[in-house]
C-alpha positions in Angstrom: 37.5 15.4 11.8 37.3 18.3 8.7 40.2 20.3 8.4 39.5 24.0 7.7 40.9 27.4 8.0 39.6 30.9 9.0 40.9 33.5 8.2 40.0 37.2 9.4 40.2 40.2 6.9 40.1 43.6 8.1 38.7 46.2 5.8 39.0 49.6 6.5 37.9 53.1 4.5 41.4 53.8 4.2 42.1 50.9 1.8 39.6 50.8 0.1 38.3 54.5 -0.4 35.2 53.3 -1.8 33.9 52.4 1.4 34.8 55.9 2.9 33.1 56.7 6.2 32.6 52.6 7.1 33.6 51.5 9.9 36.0 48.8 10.2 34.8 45.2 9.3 35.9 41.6 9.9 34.7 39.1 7.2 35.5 35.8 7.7 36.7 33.4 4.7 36.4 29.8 5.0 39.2 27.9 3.7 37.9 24.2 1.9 40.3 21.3 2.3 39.1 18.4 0.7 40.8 14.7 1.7 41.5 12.6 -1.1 38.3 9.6 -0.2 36.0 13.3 -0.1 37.0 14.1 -3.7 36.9 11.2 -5.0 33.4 10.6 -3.7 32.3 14.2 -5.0 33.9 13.4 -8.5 32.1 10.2 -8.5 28.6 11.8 -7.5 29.9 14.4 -10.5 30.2 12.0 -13.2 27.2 9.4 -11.9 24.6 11.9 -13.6 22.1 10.0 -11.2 22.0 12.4 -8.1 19.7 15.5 -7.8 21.0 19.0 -10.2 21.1 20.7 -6.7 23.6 18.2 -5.2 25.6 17.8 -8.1 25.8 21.6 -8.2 27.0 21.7 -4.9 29.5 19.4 -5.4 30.8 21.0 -8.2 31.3 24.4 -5.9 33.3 22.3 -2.8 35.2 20.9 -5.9 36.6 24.3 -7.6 36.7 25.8 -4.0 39.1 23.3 -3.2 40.6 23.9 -6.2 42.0 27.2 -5.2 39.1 29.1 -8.1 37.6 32.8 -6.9 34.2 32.2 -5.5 32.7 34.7 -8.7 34.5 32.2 -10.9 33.2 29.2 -9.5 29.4 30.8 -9.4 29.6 32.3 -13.4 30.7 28.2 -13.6 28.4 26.2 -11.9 25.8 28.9 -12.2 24.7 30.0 -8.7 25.0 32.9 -6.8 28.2 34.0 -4.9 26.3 34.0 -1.4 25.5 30.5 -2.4 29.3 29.3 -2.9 29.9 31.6 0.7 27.3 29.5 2.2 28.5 26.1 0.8 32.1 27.2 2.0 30.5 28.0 5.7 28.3 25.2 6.5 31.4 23.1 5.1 33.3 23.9 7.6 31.0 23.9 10.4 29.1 20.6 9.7 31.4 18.9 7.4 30.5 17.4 3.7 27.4 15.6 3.9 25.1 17.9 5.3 26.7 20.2 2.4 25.3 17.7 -0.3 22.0 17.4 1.5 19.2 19.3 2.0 18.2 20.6 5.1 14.1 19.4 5.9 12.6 22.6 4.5 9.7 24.1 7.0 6.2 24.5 6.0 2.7 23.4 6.8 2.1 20.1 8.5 -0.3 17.7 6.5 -4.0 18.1 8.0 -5.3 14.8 7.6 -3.2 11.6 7.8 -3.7 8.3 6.0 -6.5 6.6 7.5 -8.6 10.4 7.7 -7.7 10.2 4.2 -9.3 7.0 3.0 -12.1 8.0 5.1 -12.3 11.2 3.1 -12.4 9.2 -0.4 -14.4 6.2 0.9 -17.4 9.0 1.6 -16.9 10.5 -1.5 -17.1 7.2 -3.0 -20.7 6.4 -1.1 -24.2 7.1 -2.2 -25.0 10.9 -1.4 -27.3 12.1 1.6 -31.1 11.8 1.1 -32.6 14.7 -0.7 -29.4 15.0 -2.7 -28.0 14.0 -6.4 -24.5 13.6 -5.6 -21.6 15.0 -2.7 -20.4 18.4 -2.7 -17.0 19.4 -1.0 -18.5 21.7 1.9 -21.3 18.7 2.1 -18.2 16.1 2.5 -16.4 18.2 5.0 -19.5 18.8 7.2 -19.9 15.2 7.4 -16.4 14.2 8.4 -16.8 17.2 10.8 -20.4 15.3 12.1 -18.5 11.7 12.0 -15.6 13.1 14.1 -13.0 12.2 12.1 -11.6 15.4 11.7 -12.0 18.4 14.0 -12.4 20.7 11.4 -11.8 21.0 7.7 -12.0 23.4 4.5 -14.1 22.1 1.5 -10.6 23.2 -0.1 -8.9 20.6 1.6 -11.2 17.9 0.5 -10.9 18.8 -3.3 -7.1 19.1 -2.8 -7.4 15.3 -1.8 -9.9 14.0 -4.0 -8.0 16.0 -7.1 -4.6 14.2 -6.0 -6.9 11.4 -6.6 -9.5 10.0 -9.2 -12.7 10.8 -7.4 -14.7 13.4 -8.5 -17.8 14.1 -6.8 -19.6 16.2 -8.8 -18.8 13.5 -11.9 -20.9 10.6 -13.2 -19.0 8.2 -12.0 -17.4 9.4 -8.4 -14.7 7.5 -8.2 -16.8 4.3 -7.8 -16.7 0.9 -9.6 -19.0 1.0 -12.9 -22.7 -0.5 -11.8 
């Protein structure tokens, strides 16, 4: 399906006396062969102006690589790193062009509440505060989602995160709700 070379480098201290004392290495290179529809798809991504800067960058690097251009070249060019246009080279030949161009889903914390915790979340906020007091605060909020059972658990963080993203405001004059 991709076409691709590898080709196996041995470096040794007697070469390169720099490197006195290291053992010997094998470094693998991989070799970018683009088909004529693949660069004329990454020239058009190029020249649209209407993709991502990290996409267009990366198409820039398979580009010069296929080219024939020293990865430092291409890097001081497009400027990225040189482990970067290693990289691009790499997963180019192991998973072809489009999963080049495209991110990868990057890890991190799953959301806590969903959609319909959330409107509950803003809906209370929105509502006339508890007996005894003038208006919500964020640990008040959370303790009653907590007593409603819509969530398990949550930090009064969490609830400002969500009613910041938002226009509610607890502690303001208005909260969020509809003028009286």
């Amino acid at each position: 399906m991709y076409e691709y070379s590898v080709a196996v480098f041995v470096l040794s201290s007697r070469l390169f006396p720099a490197r006195r004392g290291a053992k010997e290495e094998l470094l693998k290179k991989y070799l970018v062969r683009l088909s004529q529809d693949e660069r004329a798809e990454l020239k058009v991504l190029v020249r649209g102006g209407r993709e991502s800067v990290r996409k267009i960058k990366r198409a820039l690097v398979l580009l010069a690589v296929d080219d024939g251009h020293k990865d430092e070249d291409i890097a001081a060019e497009v400027r990225v790193h040189r482990t970067t246009v290693e990289h691009l080279r790499r997963r180019f030949a192991e998973e072809g062009m489009k999963a080049v161009l495209n991110e990868r889903p990057r890890p991190g914390k799953p959301r806590v509440l969903d959609g319909r915790q959330e409107a509950y979340v803003i809906a209370l906020a929105c509502s006339e505060p508890p007996e005894g007091r003038a208006r919500w605060t964020l640990r008040l909020m959370g303790s009653r989602l907590v007593e409603l059972e819509i969530v398990d658990s949550i930090s009064h963080h969490t609830v400002g995160r969500l009613l910041k993203r938002g226009t509610s405001s607890p502690g303001g004059a208005r909260s969020g709700a509809l003028p009286r």
